[in-house]
C-alpha distance (Angstrom), angle and dihedral (degrees) to the residues before:
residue distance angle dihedral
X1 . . .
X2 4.11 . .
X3 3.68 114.3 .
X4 3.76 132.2 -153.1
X5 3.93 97.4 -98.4
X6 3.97 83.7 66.8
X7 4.07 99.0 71.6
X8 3.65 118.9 81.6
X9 3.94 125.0 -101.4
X10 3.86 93.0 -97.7
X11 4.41 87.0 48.1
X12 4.33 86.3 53.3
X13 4.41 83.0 42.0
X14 3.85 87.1 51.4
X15 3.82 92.1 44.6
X16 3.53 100.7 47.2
X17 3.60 90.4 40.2
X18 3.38 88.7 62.0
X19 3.40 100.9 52.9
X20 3.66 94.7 44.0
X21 3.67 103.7 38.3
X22 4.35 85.5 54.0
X23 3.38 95.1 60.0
X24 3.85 90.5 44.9
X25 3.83 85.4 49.1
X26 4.32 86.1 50.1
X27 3.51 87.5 48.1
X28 4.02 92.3 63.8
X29 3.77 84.7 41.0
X30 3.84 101.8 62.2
X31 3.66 91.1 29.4
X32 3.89 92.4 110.7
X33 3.44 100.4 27.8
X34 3.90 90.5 66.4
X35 3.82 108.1 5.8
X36 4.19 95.6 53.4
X37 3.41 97.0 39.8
X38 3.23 98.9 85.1
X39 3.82 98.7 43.7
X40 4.13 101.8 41.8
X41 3.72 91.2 109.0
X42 3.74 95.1 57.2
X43 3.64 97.6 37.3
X44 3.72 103.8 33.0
X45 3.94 94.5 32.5
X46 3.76 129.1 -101.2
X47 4.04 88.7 -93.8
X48 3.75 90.3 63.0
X49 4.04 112.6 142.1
X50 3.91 96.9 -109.1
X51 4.02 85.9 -122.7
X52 3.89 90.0 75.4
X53 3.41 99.1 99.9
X54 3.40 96.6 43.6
X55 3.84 87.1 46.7
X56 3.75 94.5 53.7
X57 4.15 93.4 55.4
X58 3.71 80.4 47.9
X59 3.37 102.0 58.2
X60 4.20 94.8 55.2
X61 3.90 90.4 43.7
X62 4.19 83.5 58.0
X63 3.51 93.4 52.2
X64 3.78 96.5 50.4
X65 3.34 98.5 78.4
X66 3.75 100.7 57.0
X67 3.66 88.3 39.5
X68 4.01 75.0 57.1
X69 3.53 91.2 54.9
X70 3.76 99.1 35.2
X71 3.73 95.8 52.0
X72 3.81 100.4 37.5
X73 3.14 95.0 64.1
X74 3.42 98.6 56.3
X75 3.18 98.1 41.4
X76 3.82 91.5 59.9
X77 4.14 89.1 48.2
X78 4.29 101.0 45.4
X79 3.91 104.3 13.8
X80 3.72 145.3 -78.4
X81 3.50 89.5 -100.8
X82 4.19 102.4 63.5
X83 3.26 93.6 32.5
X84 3.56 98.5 60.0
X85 4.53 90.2 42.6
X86 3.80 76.0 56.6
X87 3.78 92.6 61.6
X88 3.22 104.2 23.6
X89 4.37 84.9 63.2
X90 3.98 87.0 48.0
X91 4.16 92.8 52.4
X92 3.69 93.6 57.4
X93 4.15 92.6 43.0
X94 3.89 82.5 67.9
X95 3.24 108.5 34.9
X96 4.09 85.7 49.0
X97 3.74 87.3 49.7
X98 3.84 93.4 54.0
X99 3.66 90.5 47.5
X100 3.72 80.9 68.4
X101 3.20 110.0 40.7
X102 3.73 124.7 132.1
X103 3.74 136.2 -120.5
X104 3.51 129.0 -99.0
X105 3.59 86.2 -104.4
X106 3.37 94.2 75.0
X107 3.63 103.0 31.8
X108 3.81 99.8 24.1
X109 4.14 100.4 -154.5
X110 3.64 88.4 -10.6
X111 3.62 95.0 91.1
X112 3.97 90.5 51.4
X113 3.78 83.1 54.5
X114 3.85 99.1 44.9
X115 3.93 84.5 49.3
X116 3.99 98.6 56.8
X117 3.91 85.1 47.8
X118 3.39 99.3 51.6
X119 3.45 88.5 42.7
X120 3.89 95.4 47.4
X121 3.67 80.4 53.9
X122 3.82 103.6 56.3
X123 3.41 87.1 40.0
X124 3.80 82.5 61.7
X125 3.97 95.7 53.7
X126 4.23 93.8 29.9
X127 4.45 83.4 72.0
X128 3.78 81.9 43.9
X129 3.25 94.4 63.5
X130 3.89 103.9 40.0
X131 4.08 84.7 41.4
X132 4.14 94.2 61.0
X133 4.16 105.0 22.5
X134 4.13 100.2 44.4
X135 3.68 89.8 40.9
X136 4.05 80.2 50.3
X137 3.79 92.9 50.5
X138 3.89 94.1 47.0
X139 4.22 85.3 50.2
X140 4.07 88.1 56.4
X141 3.62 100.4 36.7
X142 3.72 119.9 106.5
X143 3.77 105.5 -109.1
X144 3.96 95.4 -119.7
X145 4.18 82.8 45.1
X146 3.52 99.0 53.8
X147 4.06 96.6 83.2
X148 3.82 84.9 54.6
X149 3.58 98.3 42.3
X150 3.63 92.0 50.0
X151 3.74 94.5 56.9
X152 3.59 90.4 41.2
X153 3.96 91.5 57.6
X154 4.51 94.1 37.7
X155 3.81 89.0 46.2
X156 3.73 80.7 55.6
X157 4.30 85.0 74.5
X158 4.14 98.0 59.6
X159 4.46 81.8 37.0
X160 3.54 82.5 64.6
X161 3.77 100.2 36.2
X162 3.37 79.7 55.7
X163 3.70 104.9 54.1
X164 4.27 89.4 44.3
X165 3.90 80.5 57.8
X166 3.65 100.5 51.6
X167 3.72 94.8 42.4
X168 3.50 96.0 45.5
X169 3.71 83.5 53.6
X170 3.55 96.6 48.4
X171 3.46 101.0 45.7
X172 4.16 85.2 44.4
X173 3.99 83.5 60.7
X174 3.79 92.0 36.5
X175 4.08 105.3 56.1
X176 4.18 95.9 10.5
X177 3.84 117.7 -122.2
X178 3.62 100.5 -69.1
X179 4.06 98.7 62.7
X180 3.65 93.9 43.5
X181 3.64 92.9 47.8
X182 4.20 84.6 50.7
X183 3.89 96.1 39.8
X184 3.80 119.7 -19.8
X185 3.69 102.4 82.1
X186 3.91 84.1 62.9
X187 3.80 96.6 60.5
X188 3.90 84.0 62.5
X189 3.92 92.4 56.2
X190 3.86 97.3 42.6
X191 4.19 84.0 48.4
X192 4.34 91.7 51.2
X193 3.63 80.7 47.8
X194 3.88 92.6 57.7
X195 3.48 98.0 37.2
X196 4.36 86.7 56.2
X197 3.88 87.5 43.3
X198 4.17 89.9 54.2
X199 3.73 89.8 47.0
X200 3.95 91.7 45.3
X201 3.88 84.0 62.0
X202 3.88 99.0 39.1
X203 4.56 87.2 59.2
X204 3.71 87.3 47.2
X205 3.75 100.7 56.0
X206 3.79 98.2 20.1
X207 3.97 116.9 34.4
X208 3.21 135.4 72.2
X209 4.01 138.5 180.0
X210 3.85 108.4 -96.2
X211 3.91 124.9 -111.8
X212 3.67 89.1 -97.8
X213 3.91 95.8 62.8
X214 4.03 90.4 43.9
X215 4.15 82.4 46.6
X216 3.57 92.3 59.6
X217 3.81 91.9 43.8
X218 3.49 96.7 61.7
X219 3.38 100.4 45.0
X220 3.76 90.5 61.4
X221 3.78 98.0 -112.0
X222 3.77 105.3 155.5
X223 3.52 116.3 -134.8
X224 3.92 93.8 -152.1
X225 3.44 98.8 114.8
X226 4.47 114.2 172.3
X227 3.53 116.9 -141.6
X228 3.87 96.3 -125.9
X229 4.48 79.4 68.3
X230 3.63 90.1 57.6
X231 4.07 98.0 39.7
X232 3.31 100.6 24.3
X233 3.71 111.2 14.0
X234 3.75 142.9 36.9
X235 3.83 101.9 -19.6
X236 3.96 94.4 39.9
X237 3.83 97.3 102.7
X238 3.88 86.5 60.1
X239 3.75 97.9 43.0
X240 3.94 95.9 51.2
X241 3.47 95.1 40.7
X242 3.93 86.8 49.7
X243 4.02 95.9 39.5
X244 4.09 86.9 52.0
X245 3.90 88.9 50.1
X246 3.81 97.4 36.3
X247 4.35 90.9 51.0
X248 3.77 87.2 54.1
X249 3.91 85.9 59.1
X250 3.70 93.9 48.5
X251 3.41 101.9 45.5
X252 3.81 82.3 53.2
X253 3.47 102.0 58.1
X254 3.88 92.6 36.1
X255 3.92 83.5 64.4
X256 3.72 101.6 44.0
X257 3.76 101.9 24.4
X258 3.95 110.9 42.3
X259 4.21 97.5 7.1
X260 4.03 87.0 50.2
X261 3.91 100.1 46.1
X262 3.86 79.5 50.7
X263 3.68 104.5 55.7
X264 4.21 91.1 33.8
X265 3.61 78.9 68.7
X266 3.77 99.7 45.8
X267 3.68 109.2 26.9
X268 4.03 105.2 29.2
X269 4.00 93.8 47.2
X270 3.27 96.8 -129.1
X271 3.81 118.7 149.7
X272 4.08 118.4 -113.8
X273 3.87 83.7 -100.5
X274 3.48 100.7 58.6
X275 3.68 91.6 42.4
X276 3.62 88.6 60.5
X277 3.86 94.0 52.4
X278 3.88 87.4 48.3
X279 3.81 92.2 50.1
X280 3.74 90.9 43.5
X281 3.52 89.6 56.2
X282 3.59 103.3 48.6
X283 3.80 87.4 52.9
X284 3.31 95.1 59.1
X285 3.77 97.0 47.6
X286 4.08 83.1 49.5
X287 3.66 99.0 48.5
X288 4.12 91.7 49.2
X289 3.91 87.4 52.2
X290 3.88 88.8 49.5
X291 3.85 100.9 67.2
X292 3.56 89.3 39.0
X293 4.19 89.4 52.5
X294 4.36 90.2 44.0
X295 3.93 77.6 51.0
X296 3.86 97.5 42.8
X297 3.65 87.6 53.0
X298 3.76 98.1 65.9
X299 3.73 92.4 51.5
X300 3.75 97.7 42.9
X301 3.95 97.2 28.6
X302 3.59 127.7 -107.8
X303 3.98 108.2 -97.9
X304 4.26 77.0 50.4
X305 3.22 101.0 57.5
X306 3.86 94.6 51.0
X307 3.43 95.0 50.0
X308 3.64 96.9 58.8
X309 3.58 92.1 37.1
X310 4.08 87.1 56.3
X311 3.52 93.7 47.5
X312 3.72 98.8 53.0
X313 3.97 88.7 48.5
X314 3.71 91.8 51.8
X315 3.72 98.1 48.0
X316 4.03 105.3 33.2
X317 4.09 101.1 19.7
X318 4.04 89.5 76.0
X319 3.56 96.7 53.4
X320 3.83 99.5 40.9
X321 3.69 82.9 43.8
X322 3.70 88.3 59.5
X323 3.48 99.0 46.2
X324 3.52 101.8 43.1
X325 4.27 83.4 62.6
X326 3.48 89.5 55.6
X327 3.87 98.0 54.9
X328 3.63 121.9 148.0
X329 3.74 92.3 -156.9
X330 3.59 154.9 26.4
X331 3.83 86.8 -115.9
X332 3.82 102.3 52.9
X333 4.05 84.4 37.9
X334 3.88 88.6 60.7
X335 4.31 92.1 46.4
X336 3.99 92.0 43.1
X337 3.99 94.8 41.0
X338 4.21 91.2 49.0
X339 4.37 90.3 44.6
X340 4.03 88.5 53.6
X341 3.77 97.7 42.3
X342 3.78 86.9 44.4
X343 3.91 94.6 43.8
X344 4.56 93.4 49.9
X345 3.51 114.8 19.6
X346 3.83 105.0 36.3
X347 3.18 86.7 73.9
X348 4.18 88.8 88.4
X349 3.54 91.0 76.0
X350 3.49 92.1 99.0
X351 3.77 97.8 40.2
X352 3.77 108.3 96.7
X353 3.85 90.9 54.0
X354 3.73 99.4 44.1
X355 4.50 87.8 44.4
X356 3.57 83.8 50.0
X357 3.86 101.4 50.6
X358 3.61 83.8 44.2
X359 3.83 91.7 74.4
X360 3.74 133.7 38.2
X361 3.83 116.9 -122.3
X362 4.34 99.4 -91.5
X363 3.71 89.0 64.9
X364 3.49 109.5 11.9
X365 3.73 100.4 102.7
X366 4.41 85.9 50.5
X367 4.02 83.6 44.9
X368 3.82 94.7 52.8
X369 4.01 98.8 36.9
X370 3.89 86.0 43.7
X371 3.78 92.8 48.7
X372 3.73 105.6 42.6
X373 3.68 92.2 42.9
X374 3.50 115.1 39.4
X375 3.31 91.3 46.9
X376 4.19 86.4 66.0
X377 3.39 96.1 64.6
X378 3.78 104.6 82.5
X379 3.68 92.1 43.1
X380 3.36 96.4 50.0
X381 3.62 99.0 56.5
X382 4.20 85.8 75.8
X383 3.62 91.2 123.2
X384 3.77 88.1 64.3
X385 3.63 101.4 45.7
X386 3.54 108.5 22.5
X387 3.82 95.6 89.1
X388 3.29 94.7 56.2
X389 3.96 86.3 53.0
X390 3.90 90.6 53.4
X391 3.57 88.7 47.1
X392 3.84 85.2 73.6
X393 3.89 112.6 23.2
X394 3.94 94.7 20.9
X395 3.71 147.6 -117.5
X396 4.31 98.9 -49.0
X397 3.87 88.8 12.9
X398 3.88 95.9 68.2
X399 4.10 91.5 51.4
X400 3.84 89.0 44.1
X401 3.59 84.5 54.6
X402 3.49 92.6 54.6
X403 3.43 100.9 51.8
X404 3.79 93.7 55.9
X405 3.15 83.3 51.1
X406 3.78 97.1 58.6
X407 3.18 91.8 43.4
X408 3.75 93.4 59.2
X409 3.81 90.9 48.5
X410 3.37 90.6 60.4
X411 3.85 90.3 49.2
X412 3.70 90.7 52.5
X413 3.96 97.6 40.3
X414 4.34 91.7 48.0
X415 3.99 86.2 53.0
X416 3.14 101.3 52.7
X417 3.79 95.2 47.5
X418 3.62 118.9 71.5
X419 4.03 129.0 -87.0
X420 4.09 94.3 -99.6
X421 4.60 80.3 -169.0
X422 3.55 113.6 176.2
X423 3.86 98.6 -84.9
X424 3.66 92.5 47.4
X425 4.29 92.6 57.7
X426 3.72 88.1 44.5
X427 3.76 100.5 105.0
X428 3.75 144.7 45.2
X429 3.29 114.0 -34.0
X430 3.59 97.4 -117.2
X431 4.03 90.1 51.5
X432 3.67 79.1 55.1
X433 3.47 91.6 57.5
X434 3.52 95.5 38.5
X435 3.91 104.4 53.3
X436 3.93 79.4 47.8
X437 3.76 89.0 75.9
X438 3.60 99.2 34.5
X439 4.10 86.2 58.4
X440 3.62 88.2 45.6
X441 3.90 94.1 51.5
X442 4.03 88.0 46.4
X443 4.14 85.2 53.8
X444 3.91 87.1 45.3
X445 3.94 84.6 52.2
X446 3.14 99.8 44.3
């Protein structure tokens, strides 16, 4: 079998970009989930609708998917490569422009305005990152190595959930609540805005597009793909079956990323310190379990590995869900919160490689941004219709529910996708791609 040391220095650039530049792009992500929290009252005012937070995470998840959209398509028409310089420059514009942001003493509810903009915005450039650079990655892996790569670069999202946690906590512990409310949270934002400006100068003296991309180039096949081909037309079997699968996996981590650092705060009565250490935890437990699942899934096959993965979320992740609310400690917290990360959303590890083989190289970077973030949308409108889901089933009920029903999504989305076993992800990526739709025709057929 090929190994690593057998791709050129711009295939290792590509890889490792990929790896680092998606926990950079997680970093911007989790940002205000973790990093504002603490400092809302001073920032947004004490008369803030208790929703903001939520609101503010909101608003980037939103503009993901036309950032999705946006950016895929370009990247499939002038390279992985620019187009992800391109959005990589536009991420650290926002997150520098948060950094900055007044209080609502000088911009009464201006500044909560300003903030879902600017957020809306990165969220814009964030999916066009991920939709150029991981499609990249998967193009230069080694076909046996892109499993493991792909966990290696999605466990890069609870790595950097993980390292907003901890520093949050530290600098918590460091300058006590009132200084970080008044100034700390900003040295986080100027330092995502660093850490994007470093990588913006890594792509443009290090990465190239992979032979596959310059393949397709010169023989002629246009990169213009319409959107009615991918939702309507030729590449609509693979987007639905991917949008079913790929909802399942938000609605997951929606539930036991951003609904359970919410009620750990409210419900356990642990302080916003300790809630950070839990979190940070439980991301790291996740994150180790994600390589090993993008690895798992070239022994056992893709559509496998999902299915179990589902299963287990649907069955266990309610009650681990419940009792990780009911904690009596910050200990038992940190073991419960780690099991039901571990148990749902691990199961991405293997989702850049399997979005990737899903679509051949003139519209896979529009397939993957189109898949993996429209598919957010109607789970990340919880805020908005959660309440009326707790009006029926109850406060831990109604997330309970939703994990099963993640869990089943995923179910449903892996079956109706094909097997991807280990002989069938063997080849070139685009033969990968290719004997997808043949198999799917037979199916048709038959």
């Amino acid at each position: 079998m090929s190994t690593a040391t057998e791709l050129p220095a711009e295939g290792r650039a590509a890889l490792r970009a990929g790896v680092i530049g998606n926990w950079i792009d997680n970093i911007h992500i989790f940002l205000p989930l973790t990093a504002l929290a603490p400092a809302l009252d001073v920032l947004a005012g004490p008369n803030a609708a208790a929703s903001t937070g939520a609101v503010i995470v909101v608003a980037m998840l939103l503009g993901r998917p036309i950032g999705g959209i946006v950016f895929g398509r370009i990247a499939d028409r002038v390279g992985r490569t620019r187009t992800t310089r391109i959005a990589i420059a536009g991420t650290a514009a926002c997150a520098l422009m948060i950094a900055a942001m007044p209080t609502h003493e000088v911009l009464s509810g201006g500044t909560v305005a300003l903030i879902l903009l600017l957020r809306f915005l990165g969220g814009i450039f964030v999916a066009g990152e991920y939709s150029a650079a991981i499609p990249l990655a998967m193009e230069w892996s080694l076909p046996r190595r892109r499993g493991l790569m792909s966990g290696f670069i999605l466990s890069m999202a609870p790595w950097a959930q993980a390292t907003i946690a901890f520093a949050v906590a530290v600098l918590l512990a460091v300058l006590g609540p009132d200084a970080y409310a008044a100034w700390g949270w900003r040295v986080l934002f100027v330092a995502g805005a660093g850490l994007s400006a470093g990588m913006f100068c890594y792509y443009s003296t290090k990465v190239t597009d992979a032979p596959v991309f310059h393949r397709r180039v010169r023989r002629g096949i246009s990169g213009k793909v319409s959107l009615k081909e991918v939702l309507l037309g030729r590449w609509a079997g693979a987007f639905w079956q991917v949008f079913v699968l790929m909802s399942g996996l938000w609605l997951l981590t929606d539930s036991t990323v951003l609904l359970l650092t919410e009620r750990l705060g409210t419900d356990t009565g642990l302080a916003a310190g300790e809630v950070s250490l839990v979190i940070g935890v439980a991301s790291v437990a996740q994150a180790l379990v994600m390589v090993l699942a993008g690895h798992w899934s070239t022994r056992t096959g893709r559509r496998a590995l999902f299915l179990i993965w589902g299963a287990v979320a649907a069955l266990v992740g309610p009650l681990i869900w419940w009792c990780a609310v009911g904690s009596a400690g910050v200990a038992q917290a940190l073991v419960l919160a780690g099991l039901l990360q571990v148990i749902t959303v691990s199961a991405y590890g293997p989702v850049s490689a399997y979005l990737s083989e899903r679509f051949p190289t003139q519209v896979r970077s529009t397939g993957y941004g189109m898949g993996y973030s429209l598919s957010l949308v109607l789970p990340a409108l919880y805020p908005f219709y959660l309440p009326w889901v707790e009006a029926l089933l109850g406060r831990q009920a109604s997330v309970m529910a939703l994990i099963v029903l993640g869990g089943a999504l995923v179910m449903v989305g892996a079956l109706r996708g094909p097997r991807l076993g280990p002989k069938d992800i063997g080849g070139d990526i685009d033969e990968v791609a290719g004997a997808i739709t043949t198999e799917e025709n037979q199916e048709v057929a038959r």
